[in-house]
Jmol script that loads the backbone (N, CA, C; Angstrom):
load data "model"
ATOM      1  N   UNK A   1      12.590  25.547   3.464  1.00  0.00           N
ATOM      2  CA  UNK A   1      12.003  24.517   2.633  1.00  0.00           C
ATOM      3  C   UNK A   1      12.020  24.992   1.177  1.00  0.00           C
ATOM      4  N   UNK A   2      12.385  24.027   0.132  1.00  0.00           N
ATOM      5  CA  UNK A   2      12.559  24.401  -1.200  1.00  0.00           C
ATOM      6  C   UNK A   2      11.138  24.513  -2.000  1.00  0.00           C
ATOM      7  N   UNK A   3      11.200  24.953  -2.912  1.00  0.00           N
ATOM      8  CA  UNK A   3       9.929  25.123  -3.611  1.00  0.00           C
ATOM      9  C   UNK A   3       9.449  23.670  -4.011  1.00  0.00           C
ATOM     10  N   UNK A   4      10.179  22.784  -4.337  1.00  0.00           N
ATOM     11  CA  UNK A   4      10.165  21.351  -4.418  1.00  0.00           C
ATOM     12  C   UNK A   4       9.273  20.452  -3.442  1.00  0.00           C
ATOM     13  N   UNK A   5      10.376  20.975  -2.373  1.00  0.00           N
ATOM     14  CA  UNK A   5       9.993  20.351  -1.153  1.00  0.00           C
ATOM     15  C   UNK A   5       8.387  20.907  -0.171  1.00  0.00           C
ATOM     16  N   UNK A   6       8.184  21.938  -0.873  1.00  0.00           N
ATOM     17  CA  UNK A   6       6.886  22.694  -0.312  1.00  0.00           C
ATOM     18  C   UNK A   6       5.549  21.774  -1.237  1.00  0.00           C
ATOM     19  N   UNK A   7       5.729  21.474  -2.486  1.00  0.00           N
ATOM     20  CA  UNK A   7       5.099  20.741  -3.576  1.00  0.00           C
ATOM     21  C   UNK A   7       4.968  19.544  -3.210  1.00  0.00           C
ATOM     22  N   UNK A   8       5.534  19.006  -2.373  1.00  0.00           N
ATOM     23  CA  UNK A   8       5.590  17.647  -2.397  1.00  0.00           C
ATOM     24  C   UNK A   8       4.908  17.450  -1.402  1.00  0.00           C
ATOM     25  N   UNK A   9       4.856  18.797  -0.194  1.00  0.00           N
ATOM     26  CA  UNK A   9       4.193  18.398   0.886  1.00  0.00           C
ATOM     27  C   UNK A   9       2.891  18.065   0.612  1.00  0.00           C
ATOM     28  N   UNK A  10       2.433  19.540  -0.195  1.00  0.00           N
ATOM     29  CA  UNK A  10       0.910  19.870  -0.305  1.00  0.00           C
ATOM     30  C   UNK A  10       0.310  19.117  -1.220  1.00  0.00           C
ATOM     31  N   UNK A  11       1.406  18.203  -2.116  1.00  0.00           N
ATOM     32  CA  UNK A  11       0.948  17.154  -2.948  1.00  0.00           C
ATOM     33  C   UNK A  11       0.389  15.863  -2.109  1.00  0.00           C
ATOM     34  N   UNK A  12       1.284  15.675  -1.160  1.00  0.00           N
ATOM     35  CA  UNK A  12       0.929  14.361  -0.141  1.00  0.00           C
ATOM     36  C   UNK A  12      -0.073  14.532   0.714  1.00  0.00           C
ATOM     37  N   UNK A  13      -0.282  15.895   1.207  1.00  0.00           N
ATOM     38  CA  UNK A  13      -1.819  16.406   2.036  1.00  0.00           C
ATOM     39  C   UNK A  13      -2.897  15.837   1.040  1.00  0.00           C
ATOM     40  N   UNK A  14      -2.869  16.393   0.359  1.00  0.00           N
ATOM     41  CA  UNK A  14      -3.896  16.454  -0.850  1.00  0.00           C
ATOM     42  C   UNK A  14      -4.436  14.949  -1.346  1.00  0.00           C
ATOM     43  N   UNK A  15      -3.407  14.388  -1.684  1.00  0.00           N
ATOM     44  CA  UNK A  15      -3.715  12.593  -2.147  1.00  0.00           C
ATOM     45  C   UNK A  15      -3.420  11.738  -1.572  1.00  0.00           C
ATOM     46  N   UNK A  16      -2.967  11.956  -0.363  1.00  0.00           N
ATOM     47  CA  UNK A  16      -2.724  10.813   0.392  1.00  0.00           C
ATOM     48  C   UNK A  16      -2.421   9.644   0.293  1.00  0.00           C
ATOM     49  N   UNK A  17      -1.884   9.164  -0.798  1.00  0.00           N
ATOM     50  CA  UNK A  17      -1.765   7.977  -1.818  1.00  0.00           C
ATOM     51  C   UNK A  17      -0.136   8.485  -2.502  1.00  0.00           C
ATOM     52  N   UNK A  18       0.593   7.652  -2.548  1.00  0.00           N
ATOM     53  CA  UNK A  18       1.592   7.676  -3.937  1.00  0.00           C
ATOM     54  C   UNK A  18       2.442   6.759  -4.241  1.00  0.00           C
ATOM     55  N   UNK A  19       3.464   7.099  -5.026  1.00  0.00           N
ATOM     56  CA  UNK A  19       3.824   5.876  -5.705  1.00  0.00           C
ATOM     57  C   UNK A  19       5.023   6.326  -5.958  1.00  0.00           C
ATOM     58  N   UNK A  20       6.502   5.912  -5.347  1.00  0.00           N
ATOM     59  CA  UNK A  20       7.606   6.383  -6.354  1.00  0.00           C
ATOM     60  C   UNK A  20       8.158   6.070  -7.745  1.00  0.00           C
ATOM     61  N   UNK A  21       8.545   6.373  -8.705  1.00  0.00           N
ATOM     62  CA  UNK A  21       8.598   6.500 -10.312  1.00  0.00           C
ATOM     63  C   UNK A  21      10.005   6.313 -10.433  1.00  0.00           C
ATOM     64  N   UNK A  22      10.298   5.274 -11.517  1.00  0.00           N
ATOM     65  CA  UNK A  22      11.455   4.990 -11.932  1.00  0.00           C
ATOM     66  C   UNK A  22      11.918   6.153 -11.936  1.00  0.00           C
ATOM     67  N   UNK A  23      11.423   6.785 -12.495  1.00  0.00           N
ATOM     68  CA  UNK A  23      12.410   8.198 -13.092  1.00  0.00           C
ATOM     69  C   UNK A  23      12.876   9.256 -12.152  1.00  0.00           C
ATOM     70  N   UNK A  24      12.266   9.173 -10.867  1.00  0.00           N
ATOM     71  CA  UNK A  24      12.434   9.645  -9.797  1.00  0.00           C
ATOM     72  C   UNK A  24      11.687  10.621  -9.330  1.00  0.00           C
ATOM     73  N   UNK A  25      10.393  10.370 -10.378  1.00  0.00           N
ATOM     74  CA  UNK A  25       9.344  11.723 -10.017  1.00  0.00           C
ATOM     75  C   UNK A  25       7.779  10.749  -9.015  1.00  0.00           C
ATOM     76  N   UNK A  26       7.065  10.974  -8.711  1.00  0.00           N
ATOM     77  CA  UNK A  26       6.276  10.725  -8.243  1.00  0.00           C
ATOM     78  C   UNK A  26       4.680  10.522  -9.081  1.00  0.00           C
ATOM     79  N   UNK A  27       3.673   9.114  -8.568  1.00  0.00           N
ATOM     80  CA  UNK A  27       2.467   9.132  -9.201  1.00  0.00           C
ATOM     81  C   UNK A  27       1.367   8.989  -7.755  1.00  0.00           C
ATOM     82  N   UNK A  28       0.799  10.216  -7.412  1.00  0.00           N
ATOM     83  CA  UNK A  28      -0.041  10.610  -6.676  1.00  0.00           C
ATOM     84  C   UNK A  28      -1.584  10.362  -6.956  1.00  0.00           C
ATOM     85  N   UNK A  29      -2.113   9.825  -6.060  1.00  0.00           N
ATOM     86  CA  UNK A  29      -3.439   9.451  -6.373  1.00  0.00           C
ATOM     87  C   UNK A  29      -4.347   9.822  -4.975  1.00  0.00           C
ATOM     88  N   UNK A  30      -6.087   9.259  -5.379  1.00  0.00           N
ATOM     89  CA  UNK A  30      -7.005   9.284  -4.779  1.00  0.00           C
ATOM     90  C   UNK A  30      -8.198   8.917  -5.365  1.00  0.00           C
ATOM     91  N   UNK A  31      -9.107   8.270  -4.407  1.00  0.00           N
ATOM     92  CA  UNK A  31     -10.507   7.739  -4.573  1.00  0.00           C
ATOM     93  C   UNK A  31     -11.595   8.555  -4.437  1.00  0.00           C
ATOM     94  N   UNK A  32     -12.478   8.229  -5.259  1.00  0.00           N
ATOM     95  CA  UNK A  32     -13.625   8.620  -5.444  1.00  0.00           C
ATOM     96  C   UNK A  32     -15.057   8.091  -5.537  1.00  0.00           C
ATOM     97  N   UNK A  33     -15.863   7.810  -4.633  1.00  0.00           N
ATOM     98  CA  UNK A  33     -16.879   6.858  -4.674  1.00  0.00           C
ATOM     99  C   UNK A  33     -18.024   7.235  -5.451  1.00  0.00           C
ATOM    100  N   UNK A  34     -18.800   6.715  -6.413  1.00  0.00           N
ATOM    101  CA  UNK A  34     -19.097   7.094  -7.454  1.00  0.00           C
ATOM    102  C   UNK A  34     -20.572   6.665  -7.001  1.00  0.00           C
ATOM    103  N   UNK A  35     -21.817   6.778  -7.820  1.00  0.00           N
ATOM    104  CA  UNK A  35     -22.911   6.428  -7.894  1.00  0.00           C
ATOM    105  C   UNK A  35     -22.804   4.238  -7.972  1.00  0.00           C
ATOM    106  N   UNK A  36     -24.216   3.480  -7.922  1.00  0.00           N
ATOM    107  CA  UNK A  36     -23.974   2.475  -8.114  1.00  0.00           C
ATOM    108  C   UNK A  36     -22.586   1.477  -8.625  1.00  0.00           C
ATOM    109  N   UNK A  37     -21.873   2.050  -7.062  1.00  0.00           N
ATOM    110  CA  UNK A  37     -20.812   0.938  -7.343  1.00  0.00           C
ATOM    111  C   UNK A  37     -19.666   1.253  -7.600  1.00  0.00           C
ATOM    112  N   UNK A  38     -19.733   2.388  -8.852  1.00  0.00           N
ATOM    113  CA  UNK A  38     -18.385   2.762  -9.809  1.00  0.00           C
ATOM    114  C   UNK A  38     -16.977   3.497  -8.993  1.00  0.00           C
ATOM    115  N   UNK A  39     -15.915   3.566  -8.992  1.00  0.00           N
ATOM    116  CA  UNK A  39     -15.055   4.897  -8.265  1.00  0.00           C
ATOM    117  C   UNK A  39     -14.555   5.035  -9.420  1.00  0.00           C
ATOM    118  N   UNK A  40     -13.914   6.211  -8.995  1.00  0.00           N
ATOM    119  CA  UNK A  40     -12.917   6.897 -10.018  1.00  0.00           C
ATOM    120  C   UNK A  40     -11.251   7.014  -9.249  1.00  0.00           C
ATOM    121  N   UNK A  41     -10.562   6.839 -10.093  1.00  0.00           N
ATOM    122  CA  UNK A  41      -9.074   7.344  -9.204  1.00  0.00           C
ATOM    123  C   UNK A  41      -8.481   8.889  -9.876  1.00  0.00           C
ATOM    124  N   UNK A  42      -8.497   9.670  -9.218  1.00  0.00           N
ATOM    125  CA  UNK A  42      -7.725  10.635  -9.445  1.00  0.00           C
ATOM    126  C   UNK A  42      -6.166  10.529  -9.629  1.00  0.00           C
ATOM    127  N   UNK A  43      -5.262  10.765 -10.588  1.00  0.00           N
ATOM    128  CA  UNK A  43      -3.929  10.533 -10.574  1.00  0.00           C
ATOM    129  C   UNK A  43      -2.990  11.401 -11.185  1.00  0.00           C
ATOM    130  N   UNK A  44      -2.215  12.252 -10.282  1.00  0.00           N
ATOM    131  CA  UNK A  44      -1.309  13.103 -10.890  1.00  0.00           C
ATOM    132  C   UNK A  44       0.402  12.343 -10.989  1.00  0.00           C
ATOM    133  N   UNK A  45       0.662  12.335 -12.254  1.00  0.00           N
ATOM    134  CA  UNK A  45       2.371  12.087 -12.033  1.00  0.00           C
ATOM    135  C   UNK A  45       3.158  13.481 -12.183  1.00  0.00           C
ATOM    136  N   UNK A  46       4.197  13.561 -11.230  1.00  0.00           N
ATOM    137  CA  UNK A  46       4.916  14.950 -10.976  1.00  0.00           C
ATOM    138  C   UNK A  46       6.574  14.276 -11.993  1.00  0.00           C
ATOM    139  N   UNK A  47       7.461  15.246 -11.649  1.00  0.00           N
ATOM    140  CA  UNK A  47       8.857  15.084 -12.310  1.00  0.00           C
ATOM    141  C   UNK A  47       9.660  14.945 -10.800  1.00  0.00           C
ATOM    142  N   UNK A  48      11.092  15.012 -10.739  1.00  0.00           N
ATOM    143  CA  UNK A  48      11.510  15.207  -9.476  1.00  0.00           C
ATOM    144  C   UNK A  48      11.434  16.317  -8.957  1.00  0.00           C
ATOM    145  N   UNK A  49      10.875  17.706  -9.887  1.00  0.00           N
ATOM    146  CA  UNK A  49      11.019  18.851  -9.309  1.00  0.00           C
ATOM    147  C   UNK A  49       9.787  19.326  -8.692  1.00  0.00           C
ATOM    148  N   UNK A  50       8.332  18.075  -8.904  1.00  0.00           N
ATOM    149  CA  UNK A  50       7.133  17.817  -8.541  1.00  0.00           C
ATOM    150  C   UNK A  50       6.872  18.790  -9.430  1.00  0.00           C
ATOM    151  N   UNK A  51       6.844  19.024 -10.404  1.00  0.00           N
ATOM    152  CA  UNK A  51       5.832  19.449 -11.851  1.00  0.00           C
ATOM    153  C   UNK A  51       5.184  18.646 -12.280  1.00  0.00           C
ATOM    154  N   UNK A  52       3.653  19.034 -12.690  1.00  0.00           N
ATOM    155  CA  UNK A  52       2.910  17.931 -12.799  1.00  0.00           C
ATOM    156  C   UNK A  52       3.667  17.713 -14.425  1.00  0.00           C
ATOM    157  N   UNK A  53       3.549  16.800 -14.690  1.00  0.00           N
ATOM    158  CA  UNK A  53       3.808  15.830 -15.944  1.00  0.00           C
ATOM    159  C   UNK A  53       2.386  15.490 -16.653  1.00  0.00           C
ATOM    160  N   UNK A  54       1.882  14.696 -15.632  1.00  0.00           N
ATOM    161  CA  UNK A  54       0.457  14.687 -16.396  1.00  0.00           C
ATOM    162  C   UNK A  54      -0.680  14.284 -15.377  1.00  0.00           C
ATOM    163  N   UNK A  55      -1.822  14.330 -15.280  1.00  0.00           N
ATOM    164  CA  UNK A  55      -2.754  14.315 -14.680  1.00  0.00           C
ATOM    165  C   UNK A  55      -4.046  13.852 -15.358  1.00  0.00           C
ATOM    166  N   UNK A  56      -4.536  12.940 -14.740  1.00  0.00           N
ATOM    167  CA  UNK A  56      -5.570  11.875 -15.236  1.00  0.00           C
ATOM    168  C   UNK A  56      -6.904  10.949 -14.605  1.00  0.00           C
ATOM    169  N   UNK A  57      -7.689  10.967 -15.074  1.00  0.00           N
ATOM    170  CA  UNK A  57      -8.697  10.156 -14.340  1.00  0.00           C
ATOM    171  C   UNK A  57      -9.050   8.884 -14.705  1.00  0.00           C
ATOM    172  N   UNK A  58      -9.131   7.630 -13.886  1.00  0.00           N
ATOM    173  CA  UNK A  58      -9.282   6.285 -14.294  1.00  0.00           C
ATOM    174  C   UNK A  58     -11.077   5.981 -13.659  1.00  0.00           C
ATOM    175  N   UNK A  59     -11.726   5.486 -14.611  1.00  0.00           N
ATOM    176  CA  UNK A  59     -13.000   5.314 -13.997  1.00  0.00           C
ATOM    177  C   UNK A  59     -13.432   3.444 -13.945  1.00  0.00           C
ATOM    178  N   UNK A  60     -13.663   2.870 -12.744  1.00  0.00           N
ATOM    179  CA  UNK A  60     -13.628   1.759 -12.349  1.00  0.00           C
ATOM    180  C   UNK A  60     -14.918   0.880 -12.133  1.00  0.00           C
ATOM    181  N   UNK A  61     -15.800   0.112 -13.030  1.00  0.00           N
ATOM    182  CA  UNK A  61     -17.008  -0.050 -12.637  1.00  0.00           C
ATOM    183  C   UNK A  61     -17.132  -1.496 -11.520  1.00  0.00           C
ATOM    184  N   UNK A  62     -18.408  -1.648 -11.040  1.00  0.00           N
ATOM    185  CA  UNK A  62     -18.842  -2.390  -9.445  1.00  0.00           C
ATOM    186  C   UNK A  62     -17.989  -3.631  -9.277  1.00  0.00           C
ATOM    187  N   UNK A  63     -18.409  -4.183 -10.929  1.00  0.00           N
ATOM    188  CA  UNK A  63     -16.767  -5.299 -10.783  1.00  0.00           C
ATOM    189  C   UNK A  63     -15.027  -5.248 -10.605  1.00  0.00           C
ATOM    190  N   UNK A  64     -14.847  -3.966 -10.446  1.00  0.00           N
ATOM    191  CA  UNK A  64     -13.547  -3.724 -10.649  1.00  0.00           C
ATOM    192  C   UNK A  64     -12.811  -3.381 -11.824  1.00  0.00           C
ATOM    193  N   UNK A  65     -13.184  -3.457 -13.009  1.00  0.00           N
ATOM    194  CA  UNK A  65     -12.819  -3.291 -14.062  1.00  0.00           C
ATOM    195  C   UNK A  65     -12.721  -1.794 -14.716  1.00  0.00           C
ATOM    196  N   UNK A  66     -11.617  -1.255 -14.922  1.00  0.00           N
ATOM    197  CA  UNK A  66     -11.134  -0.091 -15.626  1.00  0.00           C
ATOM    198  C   UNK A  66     -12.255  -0.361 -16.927  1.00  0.00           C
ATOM    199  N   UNK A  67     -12.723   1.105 -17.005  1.00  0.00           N
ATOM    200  CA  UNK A  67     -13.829   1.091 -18.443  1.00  0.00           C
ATOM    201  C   UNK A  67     -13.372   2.776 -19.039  1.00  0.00           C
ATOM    202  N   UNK A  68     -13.295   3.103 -18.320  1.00  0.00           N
ATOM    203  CA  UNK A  68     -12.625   4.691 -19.213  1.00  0.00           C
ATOM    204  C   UNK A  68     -11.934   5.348 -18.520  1.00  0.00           C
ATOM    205  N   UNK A  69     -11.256   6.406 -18.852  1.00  0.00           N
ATOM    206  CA  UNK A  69      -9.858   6.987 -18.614  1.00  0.00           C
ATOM    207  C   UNK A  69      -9.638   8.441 -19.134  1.00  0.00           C
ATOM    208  N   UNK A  70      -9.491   9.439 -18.689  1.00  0.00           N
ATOM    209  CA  UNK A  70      -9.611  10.565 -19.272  1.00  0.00           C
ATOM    210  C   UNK A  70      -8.459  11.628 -18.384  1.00  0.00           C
ATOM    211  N   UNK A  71      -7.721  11.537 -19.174  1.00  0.00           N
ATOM    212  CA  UNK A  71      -7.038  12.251 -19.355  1.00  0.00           C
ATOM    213  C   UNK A  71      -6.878  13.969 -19.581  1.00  0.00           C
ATOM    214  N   UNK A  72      -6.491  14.676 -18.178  1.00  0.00           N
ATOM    215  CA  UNK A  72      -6.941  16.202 -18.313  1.00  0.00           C
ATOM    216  C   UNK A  72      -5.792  17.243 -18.373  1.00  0.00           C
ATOM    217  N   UNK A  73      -4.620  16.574 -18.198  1.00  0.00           N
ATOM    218  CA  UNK A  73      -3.705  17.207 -18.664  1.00  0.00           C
ATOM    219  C   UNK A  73      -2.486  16.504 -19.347  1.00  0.00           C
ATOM    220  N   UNK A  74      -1.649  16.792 -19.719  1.00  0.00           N
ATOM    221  CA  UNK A  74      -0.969  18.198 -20.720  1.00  0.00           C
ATOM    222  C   UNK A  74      -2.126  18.735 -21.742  1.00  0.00           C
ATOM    223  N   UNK A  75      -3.134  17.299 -22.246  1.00  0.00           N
ATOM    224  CA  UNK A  75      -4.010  17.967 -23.157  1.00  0.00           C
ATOM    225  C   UNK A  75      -4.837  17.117 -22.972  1.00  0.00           C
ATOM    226  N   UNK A  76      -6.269  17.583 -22.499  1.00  0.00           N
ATOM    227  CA  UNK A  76      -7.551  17.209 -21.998  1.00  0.00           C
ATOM    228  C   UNK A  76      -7.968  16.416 -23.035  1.00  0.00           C
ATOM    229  N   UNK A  77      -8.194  15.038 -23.252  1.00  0.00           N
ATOM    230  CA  UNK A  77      -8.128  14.036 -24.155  1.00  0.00           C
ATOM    231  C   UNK A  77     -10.068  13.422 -24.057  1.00  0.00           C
ATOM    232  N   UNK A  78     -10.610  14.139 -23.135  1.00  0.00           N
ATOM    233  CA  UNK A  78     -12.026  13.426 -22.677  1.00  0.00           C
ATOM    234  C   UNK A  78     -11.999  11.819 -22.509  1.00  0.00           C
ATOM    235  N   UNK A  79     -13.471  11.425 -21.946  1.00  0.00           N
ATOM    236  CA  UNK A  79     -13.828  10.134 -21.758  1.00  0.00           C
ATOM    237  C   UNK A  79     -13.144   9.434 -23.020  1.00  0.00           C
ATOM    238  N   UNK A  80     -12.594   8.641 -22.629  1.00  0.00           N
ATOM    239  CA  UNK A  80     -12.277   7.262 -23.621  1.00  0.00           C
ATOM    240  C   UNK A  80     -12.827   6.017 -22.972  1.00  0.00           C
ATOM    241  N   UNK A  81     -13.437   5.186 -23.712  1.00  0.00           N
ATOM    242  CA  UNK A  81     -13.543   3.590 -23.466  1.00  0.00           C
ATOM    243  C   UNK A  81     -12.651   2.991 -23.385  1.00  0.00           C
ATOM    244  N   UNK A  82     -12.014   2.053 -22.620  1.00  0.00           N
ATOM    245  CA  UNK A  82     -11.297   0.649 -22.427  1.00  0.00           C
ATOM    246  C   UNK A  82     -12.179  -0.394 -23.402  1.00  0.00           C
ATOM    247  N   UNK A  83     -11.191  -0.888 -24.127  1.00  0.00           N
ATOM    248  CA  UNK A  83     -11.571  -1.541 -24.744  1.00  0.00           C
ATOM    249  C   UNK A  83     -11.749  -3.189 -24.054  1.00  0.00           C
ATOM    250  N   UNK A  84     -12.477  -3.878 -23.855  1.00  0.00           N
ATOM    251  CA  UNK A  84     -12.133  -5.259 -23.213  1.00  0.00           C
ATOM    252  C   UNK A  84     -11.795  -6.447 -23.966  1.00  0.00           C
ATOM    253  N   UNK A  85     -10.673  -6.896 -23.288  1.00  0.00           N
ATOM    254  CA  UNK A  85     -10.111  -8.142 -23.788  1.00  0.00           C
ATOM    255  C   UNK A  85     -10.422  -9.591 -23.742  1.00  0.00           C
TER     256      UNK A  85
END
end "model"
wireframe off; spacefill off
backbone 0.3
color backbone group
């Protein structure tokens, strides 16, 4: 098994969720049940060689609505607000 192919496993154990990517890399996710209502999604996007690319958190309140987003890698960006439209 390639180093690739070992990444991809322990990526799919792990999030159980994904998504294939135009580009041919992968966007891996997972839930998180939060206090009153809220979840969070955990979300890593890999490359084809499953390097993470970037890694991020989406936070979702009781209505469904994306309200902040934070971003922890390439560069840890903290809580941001969604702005609503």
């Amino acid at each position: 098994m390639s180093e690739a192919e070992l990444k991809r496993y322990e990526n799919e154990k792990k999030f159980g969720n994904w998504e294939e990517l135009v580009s041919g890399g992968r966007r891996y996710f997972y839930w998180v049940e939060g206090r009153y209502g809220w979840k969070a999604r955990y979300v890593k996007e890999v490359d084809t060689l499953e390097q993470t690319v970037k890694f991020y958190q989406e936070i979702i309140n009781e209505r469904g609505k994306l309200v902040e987003t934070h971003e922890k890698s390439p560069v840890d960006t903290r809580h941001k607000k969604v702005k609503e439209e």
